[in-house]
N, CA, C and O of each residue as an XYZ file, in Angstrom:
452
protein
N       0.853     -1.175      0.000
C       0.000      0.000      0.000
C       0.899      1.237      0.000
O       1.765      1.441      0.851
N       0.578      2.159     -1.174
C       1.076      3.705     -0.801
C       0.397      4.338     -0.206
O      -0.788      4.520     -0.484
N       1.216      4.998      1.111
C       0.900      5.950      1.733
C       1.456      6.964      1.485
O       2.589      7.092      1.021
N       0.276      8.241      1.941
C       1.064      9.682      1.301
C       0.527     10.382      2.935
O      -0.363      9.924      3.652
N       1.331     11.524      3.182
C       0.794     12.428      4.211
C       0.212     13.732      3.921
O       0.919     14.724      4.100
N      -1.036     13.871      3.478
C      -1.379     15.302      2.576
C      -2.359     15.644      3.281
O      -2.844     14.888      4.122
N      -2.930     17.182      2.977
C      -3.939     17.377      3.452
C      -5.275     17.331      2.937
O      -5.490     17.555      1.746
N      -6.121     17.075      3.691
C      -7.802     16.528      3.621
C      -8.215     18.395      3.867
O      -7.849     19.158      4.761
N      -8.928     18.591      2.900
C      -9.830     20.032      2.971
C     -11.233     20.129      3.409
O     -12.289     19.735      2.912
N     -10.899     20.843      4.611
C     -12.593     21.034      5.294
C     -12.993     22.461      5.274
O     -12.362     23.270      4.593
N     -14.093     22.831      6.047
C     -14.019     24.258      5.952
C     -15.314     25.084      4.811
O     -15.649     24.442      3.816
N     -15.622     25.756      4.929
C     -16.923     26.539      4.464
C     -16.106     26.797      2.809
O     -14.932     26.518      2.565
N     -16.856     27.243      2.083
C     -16.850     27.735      0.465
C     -16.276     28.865      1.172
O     -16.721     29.389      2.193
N     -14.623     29.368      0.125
C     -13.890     30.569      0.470
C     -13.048     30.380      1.882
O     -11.961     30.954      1.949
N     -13.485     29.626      2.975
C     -12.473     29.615      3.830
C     -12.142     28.039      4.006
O     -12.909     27.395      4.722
N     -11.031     27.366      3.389
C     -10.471     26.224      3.461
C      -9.783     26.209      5.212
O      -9.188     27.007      5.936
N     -10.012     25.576      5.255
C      -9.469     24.523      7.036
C      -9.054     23.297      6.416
O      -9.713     22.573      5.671
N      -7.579     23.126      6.925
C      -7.091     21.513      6.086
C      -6.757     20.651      7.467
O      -6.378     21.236      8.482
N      -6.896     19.492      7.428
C      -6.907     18.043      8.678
C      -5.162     18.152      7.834
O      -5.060     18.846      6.823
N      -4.107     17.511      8.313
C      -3.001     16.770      7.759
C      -3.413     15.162      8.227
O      -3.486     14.948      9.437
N      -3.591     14.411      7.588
C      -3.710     13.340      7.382
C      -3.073     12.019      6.492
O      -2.645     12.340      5.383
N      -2.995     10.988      6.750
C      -1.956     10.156      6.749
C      -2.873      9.152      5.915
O      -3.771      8.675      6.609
N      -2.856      8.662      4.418
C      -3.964      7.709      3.821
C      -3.445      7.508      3.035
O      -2.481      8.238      2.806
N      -3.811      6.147      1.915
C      -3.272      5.442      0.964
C      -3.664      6.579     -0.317
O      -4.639      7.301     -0.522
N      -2.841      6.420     -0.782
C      -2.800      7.491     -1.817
C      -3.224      7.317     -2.764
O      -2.847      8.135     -3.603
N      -4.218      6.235     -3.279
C      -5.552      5.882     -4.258
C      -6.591      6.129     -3.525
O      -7.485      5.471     -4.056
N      -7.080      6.742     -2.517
C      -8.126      7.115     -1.636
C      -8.574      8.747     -2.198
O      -7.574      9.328     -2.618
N      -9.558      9.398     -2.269
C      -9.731     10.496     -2.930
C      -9.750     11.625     -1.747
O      -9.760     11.221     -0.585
N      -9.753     12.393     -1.891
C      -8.959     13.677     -1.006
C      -9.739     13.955     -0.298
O      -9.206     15.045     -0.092
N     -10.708     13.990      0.414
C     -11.967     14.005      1.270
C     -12.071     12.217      1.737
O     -12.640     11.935      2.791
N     -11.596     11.329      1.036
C     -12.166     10.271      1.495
C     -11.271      9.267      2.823
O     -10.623      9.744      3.754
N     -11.439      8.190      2.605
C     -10.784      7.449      4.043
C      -9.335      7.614      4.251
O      -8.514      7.528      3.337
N      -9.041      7.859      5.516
C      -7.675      7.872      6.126
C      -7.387      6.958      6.893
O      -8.326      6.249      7.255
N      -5.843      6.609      7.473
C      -4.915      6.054      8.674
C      -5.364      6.898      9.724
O      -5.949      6.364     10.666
N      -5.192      8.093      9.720
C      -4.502      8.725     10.979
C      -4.896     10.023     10.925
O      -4.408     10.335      9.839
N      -5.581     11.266     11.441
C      -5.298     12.426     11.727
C      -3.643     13.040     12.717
O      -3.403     12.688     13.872
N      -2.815     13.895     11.959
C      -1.700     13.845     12.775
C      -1.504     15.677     12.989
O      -0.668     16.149     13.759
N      -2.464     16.534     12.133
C      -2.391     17.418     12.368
C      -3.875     18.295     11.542
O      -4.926     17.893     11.042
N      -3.136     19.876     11.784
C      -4.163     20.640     11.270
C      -3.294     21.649     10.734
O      -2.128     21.899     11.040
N      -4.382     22.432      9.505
C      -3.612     23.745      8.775
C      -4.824     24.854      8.772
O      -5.983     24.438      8.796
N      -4.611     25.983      8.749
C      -5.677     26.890      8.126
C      -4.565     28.314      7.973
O      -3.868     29.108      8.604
N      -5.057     27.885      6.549
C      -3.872     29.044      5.637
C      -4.372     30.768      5.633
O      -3.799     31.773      5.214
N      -5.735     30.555      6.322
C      -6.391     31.865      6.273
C      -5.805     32.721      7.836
O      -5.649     33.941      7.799
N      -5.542     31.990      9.043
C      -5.102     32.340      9.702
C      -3.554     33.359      9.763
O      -2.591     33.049      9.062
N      -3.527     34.424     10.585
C      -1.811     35.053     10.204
C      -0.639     34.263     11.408
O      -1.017     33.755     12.463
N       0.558     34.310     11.023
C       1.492     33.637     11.736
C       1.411     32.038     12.031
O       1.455     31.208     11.123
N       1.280     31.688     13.475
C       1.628     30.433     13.491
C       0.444     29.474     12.598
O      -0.447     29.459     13.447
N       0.019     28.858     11.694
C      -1.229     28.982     11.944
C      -1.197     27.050     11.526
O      -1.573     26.547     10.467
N      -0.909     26.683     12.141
C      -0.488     24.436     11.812
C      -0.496     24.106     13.393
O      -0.153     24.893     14.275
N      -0.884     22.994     13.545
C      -0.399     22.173     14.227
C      -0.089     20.982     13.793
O      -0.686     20.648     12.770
N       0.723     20.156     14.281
C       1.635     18.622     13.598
C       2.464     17.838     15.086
O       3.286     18.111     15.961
N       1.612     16.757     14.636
C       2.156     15.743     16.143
C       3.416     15.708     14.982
O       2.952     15.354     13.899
N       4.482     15.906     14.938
C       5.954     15.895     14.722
C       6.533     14.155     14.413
O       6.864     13.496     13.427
N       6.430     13.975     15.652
C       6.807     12.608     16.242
C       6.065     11.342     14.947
O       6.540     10.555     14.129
N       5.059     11.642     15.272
C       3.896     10.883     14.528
C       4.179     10.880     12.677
O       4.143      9.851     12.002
N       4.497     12.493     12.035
C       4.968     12.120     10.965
C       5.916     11.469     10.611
O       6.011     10.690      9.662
N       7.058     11.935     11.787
C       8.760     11.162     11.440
C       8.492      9.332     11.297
O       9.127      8.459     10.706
N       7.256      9.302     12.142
C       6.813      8.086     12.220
C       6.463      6.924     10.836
O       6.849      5.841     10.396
N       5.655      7.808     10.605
C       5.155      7.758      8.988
C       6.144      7.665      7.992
O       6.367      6.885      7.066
N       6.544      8.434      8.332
C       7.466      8.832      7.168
C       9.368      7.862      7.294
O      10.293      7.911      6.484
N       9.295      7.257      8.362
C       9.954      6.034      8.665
C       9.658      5.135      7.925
O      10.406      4.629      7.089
N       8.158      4.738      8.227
C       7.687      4.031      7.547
C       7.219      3.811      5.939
O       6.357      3.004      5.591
N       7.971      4.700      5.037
C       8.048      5.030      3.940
C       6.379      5.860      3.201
O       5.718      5.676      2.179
N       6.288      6.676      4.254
C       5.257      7.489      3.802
C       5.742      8.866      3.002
O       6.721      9.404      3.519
N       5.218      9.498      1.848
C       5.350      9.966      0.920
C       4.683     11.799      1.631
O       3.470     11.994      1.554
N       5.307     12.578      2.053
C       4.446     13.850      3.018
C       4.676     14.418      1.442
O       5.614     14.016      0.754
N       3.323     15.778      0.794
C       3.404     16.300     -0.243
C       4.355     17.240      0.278
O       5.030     17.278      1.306
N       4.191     18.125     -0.903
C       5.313     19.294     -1.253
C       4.856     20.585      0.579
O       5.463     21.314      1.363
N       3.394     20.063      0.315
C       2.761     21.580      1.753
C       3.141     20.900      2.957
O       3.239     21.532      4.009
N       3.373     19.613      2.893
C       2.915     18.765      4.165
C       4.497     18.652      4.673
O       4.780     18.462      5.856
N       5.274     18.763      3.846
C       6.955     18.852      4.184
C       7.140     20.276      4.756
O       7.409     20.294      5.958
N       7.053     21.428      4.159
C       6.833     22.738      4.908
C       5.907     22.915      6.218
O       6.042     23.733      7.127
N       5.255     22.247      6.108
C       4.231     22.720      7.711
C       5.049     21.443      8.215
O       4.650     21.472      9.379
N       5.865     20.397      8.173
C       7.214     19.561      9.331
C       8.098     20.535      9.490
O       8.431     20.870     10.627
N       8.594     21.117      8.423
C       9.777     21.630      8.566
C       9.834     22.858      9.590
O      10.708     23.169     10.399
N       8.174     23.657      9.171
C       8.428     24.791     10.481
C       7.819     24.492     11.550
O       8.100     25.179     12.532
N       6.751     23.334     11.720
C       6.851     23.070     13.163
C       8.115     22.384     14.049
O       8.185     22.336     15.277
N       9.092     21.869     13.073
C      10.204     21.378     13.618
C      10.986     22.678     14.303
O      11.356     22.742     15.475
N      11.161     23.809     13.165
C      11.789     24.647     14.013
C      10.996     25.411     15.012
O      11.613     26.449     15.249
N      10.091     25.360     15.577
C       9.047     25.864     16.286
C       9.280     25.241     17.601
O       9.255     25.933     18.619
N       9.473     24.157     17.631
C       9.652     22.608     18.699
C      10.683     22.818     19.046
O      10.775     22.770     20.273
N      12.159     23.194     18.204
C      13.413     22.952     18.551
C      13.780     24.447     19.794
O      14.627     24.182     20.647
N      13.313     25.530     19.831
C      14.064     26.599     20.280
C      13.076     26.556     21.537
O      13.086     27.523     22.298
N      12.382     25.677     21.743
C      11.779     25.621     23.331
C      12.732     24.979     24.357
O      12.947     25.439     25.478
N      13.176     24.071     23.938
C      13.906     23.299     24.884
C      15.351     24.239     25.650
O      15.899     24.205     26.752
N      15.536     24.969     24.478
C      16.793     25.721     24.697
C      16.728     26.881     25.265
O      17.742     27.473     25.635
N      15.269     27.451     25.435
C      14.746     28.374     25.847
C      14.453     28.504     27.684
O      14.626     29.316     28.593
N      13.781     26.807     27.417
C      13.883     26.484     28.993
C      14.678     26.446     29.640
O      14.559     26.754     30.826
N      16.148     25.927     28.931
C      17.189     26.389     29.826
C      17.420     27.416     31.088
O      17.185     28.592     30.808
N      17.741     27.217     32.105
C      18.131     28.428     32.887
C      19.603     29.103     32.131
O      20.323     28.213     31.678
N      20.022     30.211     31.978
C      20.828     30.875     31.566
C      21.961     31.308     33.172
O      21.611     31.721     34.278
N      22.597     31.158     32.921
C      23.779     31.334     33.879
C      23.824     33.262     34.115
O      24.432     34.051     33.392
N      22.803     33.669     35.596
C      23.108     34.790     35.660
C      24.408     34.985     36.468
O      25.193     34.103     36.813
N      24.506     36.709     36.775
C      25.657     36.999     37.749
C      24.474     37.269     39.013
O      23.323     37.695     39.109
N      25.791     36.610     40.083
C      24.821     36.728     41.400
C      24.349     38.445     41.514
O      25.127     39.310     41.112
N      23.732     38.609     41.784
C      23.198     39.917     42.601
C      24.053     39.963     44.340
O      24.174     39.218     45.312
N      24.566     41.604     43.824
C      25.566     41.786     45.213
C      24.495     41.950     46.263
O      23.404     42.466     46.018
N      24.810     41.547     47.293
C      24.720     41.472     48.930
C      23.880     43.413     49.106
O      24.553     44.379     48.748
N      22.846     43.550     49.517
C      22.198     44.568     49.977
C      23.108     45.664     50.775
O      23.817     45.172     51.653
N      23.163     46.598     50.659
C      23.991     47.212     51.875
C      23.196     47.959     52.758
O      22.091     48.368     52.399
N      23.442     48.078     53.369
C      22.594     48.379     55.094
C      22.520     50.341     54.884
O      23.511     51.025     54.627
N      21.195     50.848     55.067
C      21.558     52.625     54.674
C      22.214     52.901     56.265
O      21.798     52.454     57.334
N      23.427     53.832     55.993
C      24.202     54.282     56.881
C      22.798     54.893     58.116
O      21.648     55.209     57.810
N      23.395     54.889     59.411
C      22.646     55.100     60.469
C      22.545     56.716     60.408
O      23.680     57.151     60.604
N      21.846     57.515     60.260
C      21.757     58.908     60.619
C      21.424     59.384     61.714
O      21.539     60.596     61.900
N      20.902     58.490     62.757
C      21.100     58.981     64.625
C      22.216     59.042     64.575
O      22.491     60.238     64.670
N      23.677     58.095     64.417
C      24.559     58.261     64.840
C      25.342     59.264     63.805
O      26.538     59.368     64.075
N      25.000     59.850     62.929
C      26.049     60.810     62.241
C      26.069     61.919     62.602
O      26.998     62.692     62.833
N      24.365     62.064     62.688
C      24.425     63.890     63.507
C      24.443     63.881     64.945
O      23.823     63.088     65.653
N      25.160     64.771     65.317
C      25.428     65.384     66.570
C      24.314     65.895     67.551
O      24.083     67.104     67.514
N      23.656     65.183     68.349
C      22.453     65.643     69.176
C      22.793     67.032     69.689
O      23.872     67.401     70.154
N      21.590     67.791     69.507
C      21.782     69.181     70.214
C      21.431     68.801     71.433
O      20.614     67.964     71.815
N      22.310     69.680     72.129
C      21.521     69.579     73.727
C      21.324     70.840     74.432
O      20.786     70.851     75.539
């Protein structure tokens, strides 16, 4: 069986919403799938995919065929995934110096008497 990883189009007339989905690639583009592994909506601005990651590398181990869109929405959720971990890092600050005590001003001025 060929498998391909492409997207399935849902979504109202004029606003497309795409499933990424994982199906034999004689199956017609709305019709039966393996697997839901993600989502697209191209109408959205910035981030606008989600992709279990893991799940395609999976697939695609398994000699699954991702189209030309379905390789770009891996490729930038990959870099999306990668700069968290490094992010979480704690970063090596400098300690913060020791408080200093404000000088006593009973004892500087001179009591009148």
């Amino acid at each position: 069986m060929a498998v391909s990883i492409r997207l399935r189009r849902e979504g109202a007339k004029n606003r497309p919403y795409y499933k990424v989905v994982v199906a034999d690639s004689r199956s017609p583009r709305e019709g039966r799938f393996i697997e839901i592994i993600g989502t697209y909506d191209p109408k959205k601005p910035g981030h606008n995919s989600t992709l279990k990651v893991d799940r395609a590398e999976y697939w695609i181990g398994r000699g699954a065929q991702p189209s030309d869109t379905v390789r770009s929405l891996i490729k930038k959720n990959k870099k999306q995934a990668a700069p968290a971990p490094a992010a979480a890092a704690p970063t090596p600050a400098e300690p913060e110096p020791a408080p200093v005590a404000p000088p006593d001003t009973a004892a500087a001025t001179p009591e009148a008497t």
